[in-house]
N, C-alpha and C positions, 0 to 999 in steps of 0.2 A: 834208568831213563825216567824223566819228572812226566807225570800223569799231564793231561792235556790241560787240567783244573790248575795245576798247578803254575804250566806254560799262563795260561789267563793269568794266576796272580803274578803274576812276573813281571806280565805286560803292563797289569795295573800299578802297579806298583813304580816300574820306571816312565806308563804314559801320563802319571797323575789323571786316571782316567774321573768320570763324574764324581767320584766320593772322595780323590784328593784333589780340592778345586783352586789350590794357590795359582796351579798354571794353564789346564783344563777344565771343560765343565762337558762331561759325556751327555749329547742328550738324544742322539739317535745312532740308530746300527744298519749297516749296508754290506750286506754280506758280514766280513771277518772286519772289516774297517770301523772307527768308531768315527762318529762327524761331534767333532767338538766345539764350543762354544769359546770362545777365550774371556775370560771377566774382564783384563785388560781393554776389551773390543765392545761392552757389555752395554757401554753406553754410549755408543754410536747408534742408539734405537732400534729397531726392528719390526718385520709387516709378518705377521700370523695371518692365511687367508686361507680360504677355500672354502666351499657349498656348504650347506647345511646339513649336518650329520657326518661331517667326514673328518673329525676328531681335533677340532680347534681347543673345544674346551680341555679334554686328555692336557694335549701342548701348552697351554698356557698353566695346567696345572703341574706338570714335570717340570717347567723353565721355572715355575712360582717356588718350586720345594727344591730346583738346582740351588737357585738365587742363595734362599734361607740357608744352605748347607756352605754357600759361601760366607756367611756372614751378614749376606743383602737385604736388609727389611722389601717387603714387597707391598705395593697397594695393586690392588686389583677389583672391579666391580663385577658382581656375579648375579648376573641376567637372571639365569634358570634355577639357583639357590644350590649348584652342583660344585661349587668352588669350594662350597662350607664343610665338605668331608675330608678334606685336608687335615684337618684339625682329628684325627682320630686313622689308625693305624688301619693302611691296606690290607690287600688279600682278600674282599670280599667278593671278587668274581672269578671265575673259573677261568675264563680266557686270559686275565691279569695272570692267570698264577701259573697257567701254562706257557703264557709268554715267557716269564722269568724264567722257568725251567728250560725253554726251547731254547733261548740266548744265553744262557749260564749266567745270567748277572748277579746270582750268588755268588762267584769268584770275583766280580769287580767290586764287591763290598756292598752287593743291593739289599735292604732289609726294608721290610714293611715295619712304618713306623709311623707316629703324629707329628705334625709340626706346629710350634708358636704361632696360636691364632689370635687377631684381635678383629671383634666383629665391629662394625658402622652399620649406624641407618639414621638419614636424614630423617626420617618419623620416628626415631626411640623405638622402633617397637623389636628389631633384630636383633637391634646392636644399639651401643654408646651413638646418643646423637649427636650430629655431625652437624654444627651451626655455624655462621658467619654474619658478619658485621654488614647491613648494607652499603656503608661509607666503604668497604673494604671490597666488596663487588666491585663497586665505579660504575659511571655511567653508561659504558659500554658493553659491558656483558648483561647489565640489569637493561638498556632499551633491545637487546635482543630476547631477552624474556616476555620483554613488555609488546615487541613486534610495532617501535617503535618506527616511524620515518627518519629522515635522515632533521628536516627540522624540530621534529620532534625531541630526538637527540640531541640537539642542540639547547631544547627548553632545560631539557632534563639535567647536562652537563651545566647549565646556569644553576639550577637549584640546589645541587650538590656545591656550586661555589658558595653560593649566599649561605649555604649551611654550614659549610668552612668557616667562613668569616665571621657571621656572626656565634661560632661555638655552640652551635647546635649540631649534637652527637646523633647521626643517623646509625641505630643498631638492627630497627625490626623496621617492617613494611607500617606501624602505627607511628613509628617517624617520620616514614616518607611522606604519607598520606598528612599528615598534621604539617609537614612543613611544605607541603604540596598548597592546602589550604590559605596558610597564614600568608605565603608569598603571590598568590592570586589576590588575595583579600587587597594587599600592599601594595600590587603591582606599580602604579603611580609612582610609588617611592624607590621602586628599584630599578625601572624603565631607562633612564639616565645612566645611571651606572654599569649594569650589566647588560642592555639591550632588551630592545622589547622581549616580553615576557606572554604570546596571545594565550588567550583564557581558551583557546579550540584544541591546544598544545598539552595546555594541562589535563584538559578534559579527557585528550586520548591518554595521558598516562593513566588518570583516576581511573578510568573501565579497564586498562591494561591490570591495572594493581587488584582491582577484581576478579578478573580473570585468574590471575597468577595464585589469590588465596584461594580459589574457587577450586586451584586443582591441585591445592594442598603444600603449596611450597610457602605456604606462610612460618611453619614448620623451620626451613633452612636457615631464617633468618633470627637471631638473637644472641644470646651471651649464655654461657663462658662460648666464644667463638674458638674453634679447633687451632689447639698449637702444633705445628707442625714438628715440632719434636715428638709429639707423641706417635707421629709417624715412624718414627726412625729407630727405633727400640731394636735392639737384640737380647735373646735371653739363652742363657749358657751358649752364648757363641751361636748362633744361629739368627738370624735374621725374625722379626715375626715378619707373617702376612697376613696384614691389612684386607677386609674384604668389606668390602660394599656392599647393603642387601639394595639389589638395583628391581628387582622384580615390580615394586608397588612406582619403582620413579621412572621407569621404563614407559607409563602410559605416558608421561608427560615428556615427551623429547627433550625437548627443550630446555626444559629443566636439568635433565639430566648431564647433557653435554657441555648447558652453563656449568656447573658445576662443579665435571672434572676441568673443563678449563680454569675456573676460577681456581681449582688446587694446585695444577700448572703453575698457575700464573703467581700465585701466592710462593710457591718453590721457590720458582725464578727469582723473585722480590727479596727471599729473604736468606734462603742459603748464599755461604757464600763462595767465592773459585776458589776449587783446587784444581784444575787444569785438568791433566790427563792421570784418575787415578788408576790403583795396581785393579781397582775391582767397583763396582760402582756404590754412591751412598746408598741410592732408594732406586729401584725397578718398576716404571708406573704401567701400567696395561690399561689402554683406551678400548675397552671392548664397542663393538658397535658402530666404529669409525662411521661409518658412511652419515651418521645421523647428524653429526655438528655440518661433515661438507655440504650436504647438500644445499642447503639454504643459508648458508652462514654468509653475510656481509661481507665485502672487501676487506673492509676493517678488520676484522675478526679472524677471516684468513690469514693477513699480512702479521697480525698478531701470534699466531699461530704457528705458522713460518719463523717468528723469529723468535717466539721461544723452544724450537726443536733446532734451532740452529746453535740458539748460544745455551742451554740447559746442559747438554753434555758437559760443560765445563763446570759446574755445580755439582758433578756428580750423577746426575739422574740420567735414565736409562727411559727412554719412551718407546713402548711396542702398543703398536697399532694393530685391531681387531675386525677386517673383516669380510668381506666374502670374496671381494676380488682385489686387486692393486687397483687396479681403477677405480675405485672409491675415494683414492686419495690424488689430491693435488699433487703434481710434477715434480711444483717445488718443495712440498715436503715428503714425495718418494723416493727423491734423489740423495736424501738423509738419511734413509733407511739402508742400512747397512747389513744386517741380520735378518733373514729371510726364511723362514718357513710355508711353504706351500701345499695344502693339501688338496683334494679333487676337484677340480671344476668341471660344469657340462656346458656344454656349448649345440644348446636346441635353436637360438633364431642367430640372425647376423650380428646382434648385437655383441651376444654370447661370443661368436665366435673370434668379436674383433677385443673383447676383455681377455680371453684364451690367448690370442695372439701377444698382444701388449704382456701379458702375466709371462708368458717365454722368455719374450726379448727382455725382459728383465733382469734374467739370471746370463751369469757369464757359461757359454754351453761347454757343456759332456762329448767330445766327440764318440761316447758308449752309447747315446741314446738321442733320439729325438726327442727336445724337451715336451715341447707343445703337444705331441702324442704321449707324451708321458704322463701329461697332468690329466688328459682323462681318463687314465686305467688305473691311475693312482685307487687303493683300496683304503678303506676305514681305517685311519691310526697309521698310512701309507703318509709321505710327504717327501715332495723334494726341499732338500737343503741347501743352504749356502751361507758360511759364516764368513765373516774376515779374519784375513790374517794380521798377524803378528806387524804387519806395513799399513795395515789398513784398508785392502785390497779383498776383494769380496773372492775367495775359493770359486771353484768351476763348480756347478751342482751336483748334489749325489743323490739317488734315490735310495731312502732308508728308511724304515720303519722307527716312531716317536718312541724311544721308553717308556714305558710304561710307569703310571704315579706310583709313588712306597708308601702314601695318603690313602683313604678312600675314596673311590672312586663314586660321585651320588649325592645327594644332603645328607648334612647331620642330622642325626632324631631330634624333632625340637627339643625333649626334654631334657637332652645333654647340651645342645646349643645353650637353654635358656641356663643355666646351671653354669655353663662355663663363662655366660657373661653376667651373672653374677657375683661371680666371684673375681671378677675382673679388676682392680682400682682404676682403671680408666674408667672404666662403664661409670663407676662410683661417681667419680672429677667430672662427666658430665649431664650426669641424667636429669639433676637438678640444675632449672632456668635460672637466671638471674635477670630483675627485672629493674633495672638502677634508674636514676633521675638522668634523662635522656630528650632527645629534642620536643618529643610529647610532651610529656610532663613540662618542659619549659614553658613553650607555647601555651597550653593549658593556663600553666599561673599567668603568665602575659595577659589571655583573654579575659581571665578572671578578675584581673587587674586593672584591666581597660576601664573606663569611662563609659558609663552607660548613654544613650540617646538624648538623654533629657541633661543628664552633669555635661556634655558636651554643647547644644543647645544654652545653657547657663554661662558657659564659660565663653564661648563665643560672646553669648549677651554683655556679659561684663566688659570683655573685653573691647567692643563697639563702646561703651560706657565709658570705658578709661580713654579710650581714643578722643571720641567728642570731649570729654573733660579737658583732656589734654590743648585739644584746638581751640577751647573758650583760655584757659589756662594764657595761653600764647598770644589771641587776640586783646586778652586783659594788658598783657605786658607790653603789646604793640601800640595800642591806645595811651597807657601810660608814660614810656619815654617818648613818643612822638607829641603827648604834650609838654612835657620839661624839657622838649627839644624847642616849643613853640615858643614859650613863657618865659625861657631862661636862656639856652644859648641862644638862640638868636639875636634877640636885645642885645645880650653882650658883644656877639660879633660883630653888632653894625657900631657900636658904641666905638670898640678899639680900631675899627678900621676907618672911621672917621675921624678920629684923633689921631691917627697916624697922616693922613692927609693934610690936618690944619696945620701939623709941625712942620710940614713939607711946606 
């Protein structure tokens, strides 16, 4: 009769549980049941939520290291610097390792291992720095930095045309601000063309662009700007994951959620459809969701919305980070398809009408009360709900996250820093580049200019050649008006008279 260990490999064997993930991706356990993920399903998005301390980060690091074992490059931003032990082999807590032993996930193929890491940090100082093009922001994610108005934005969306047009390359904030300058200086000249231009418009950008180097995202913007291939890397068949050090970008909100949208949005732009694939290209993790909603534009919303509607079709997988469903618009919770939910409390009404809504969310268990479920739910507890194989989200189950095969914690910096120097991405971008760009144009332009006094001169002349001109003309006007006087006339009265006597 086959040992019980054995019955498990049996199981894994014919469920393709989480470690054969062509058709499965095991990521939680409920009782004997496994709750599977499908990769097929994988990018239909998904909402990771629940309080604080009640094992989000765990989940998003077991879904990061599923992904990789599919195949799936991951990007992820890691708030607390706890994402960065992925990159170096589990086992390092006691509860980790009794888990595994309690669930037998040695018979589904669980091994404490590292996974392909590649670090980012928009300051160079974690990771490979992470820059972009200001032309490549646009006007709209850059006046939400800027906390721009709406006519504001509209100055701004003009100066990025006039920089079009006339081939002035905006890469860093010393572009914008110099093309900010020279098209004020000029305004007169571009009034007509583009619409007024008010010097109160620019003004609020100039203190906005202060503001923005003032709190360090001067940084973001430059060359080699990130290629989004170097997102998408696998090594020996495994996905890497992409991490973010978000810790120093975290004080600046603003910055931080421009940013992953602008990597969104840059996706969007440039991969291109494959429809519905067997497994997704790239898995993005918006930790922190609530911080773009809350004050985000219309605009930006609507944007937002409809790169989570059509992005699945590229491939990309969007899971959303963060303490309730209610943080996230309607219109893009009704996207989210993949649901992970861990402990909510519900102390005032408000609590309790987020509690409510986070229920009615999930299609229900007639085993359990959901809504009383999400408060008993324990640390690394979570109710689930994946879709099926139609697209249809499963009835929830309540199961406990798998535990990571990562470590669980940060890296020691001295193996972080080690490991991204040996990196040749780190290599490709650590070094700026600092090319002949719309500064520098403008610069030779000013340089070039006419000083006060050669302009004054030239006017002068110019008045000079005028008057010369109008004696010029009175000369000639004097002249034939007397060989008009002296010569034809005589002659016309001469023939017209002699035509008369013939008559």
């Amino acid at each position: 009769m086959p040992s019980a260990g054995a019955q498990r490999r049996k199981t894994f064997n014919q469920g393709h549980s989480m470690f054969d993930t062509q058709q499965r991706a095991f990521i939680a356990l409920s009782g004997e049941k496994q709750l599977c993920l499908l990769p097929g399903m994988a990018n239909r998005h998904g909402l990771i939520s629940g309080a604080t301390g009640t094992g989000k980060t765990v989940t998003v690091q077991t879904l990061a290291e599923t992904f990789s074992q599919m195949g799936v490059p991951v990007f992820a931003a890691d708030i607390k610097g706890d994402l960065s032990g992925v990159a170096a082999s589990g086992g390092n807590k006691e509860s980790v390792v009794k888990r595994v032993a309690a669930y037998h996930l040695g018979d589904f193929g669980f091994s404490f291992q590292a996974f392909p890491v590649q670090f980012w940090d928009v300051f160079g100082e974690l990771g490979a720095p992470v820059r972009a093009r200001v032309a490549d922001m646009g006007p709209l994610l850059l006046s939400r930095l800027l906390d721009l108005n709406e006519t504001q934005t509209a100055v701004l969306t003009i100066i990025f045309k006039i920089a079009h047009d006339e081939k002035l390359d905006l890469v860093d904030l010393k572009d914008l601000r110099a093309t900010l300058a020279y098209v004020l200086n000029n305004a007169r000249t571009y009034n007509a063309t583009y619409g007024r231009i008010a010097a109160a418009s620019v003004g609020a950008i100039q203190r906005g662009l202060a503001t923005l180097e003032h709190q360090g995202a001067e940084a973001f913007f430059g060359e080699p700007s990130l290629n989004i291939e170097d997102l998408l890397r696998t090594e020996s068949g495994q996905g890497v994951i992409n991490i973010l050090a978000a810790d120093r970008l975290m004080h600046s909100p603003k910055v931080y959620t421009s940013f992953l949208l602008w990597l969104l949005s840059a996706l969007y732009d440039r991969l291109p459809e494959i429809g519905d694939p067997e497994k997704p290209r790239l898995v993005f993790f918006f930790d922190e969701a609530h911080l773009f909603f809350n004050d985000a534009p219309k605009a930006l919303l609507e944007k937002m919305e409809q790169i989570a509607r059509l992005i699945r079709s590229k491939g990309v997988g969007i899971y959303f980070i963060s303490q309730s469903p209610g943080d996230i618009p309607d219109a893009i919770l009704g996207q989210l398809g993949n649901r992970v939910q861990h402990a909510l409390r519900a102390y005032t009404p408000n609590d309790q009408k987020k509690l409510k809504a986070a229920a009615g969310s999930f299609r229900a268990n007639p085993g359990f009360d959901t809504k009383q479920a999400i408060t008993e739910l324990g640390t690394g507890e979570a109710l689930v709900s994946f879709l099926d194989s139609d697209g249809a989200p499963h009835r929830v189950e309540r199961g406990f996250i798998l535990p990571p095969q990562g470590c669980i914690g940060p890296l020691a910096p001295a193996v972080r820093q080690a490991m991204l120097e040996a990196s040749p991405i780190y290599r490709l971008y650590s070094q700026a580049v600092d090319r002949r760009t719309a500064h520098e144009i403008l610069d030779e332009r000013l340089r070039n200019a006419p000083t006060e006094k050669e302009l004054a001169a030239r006017e002068k002349a110019r008045l000079a050649a005028e008057k010369q001109q109008q004696r010029e003309a009175e000369r000639h006007r004097r002249y034939w008006g007397g060989v008009i006087k002296s010569v034809l006339v005589p002659v016309a009265r001469q023939v017209i008279s002699s035509f008369f006597k013939k008559r």
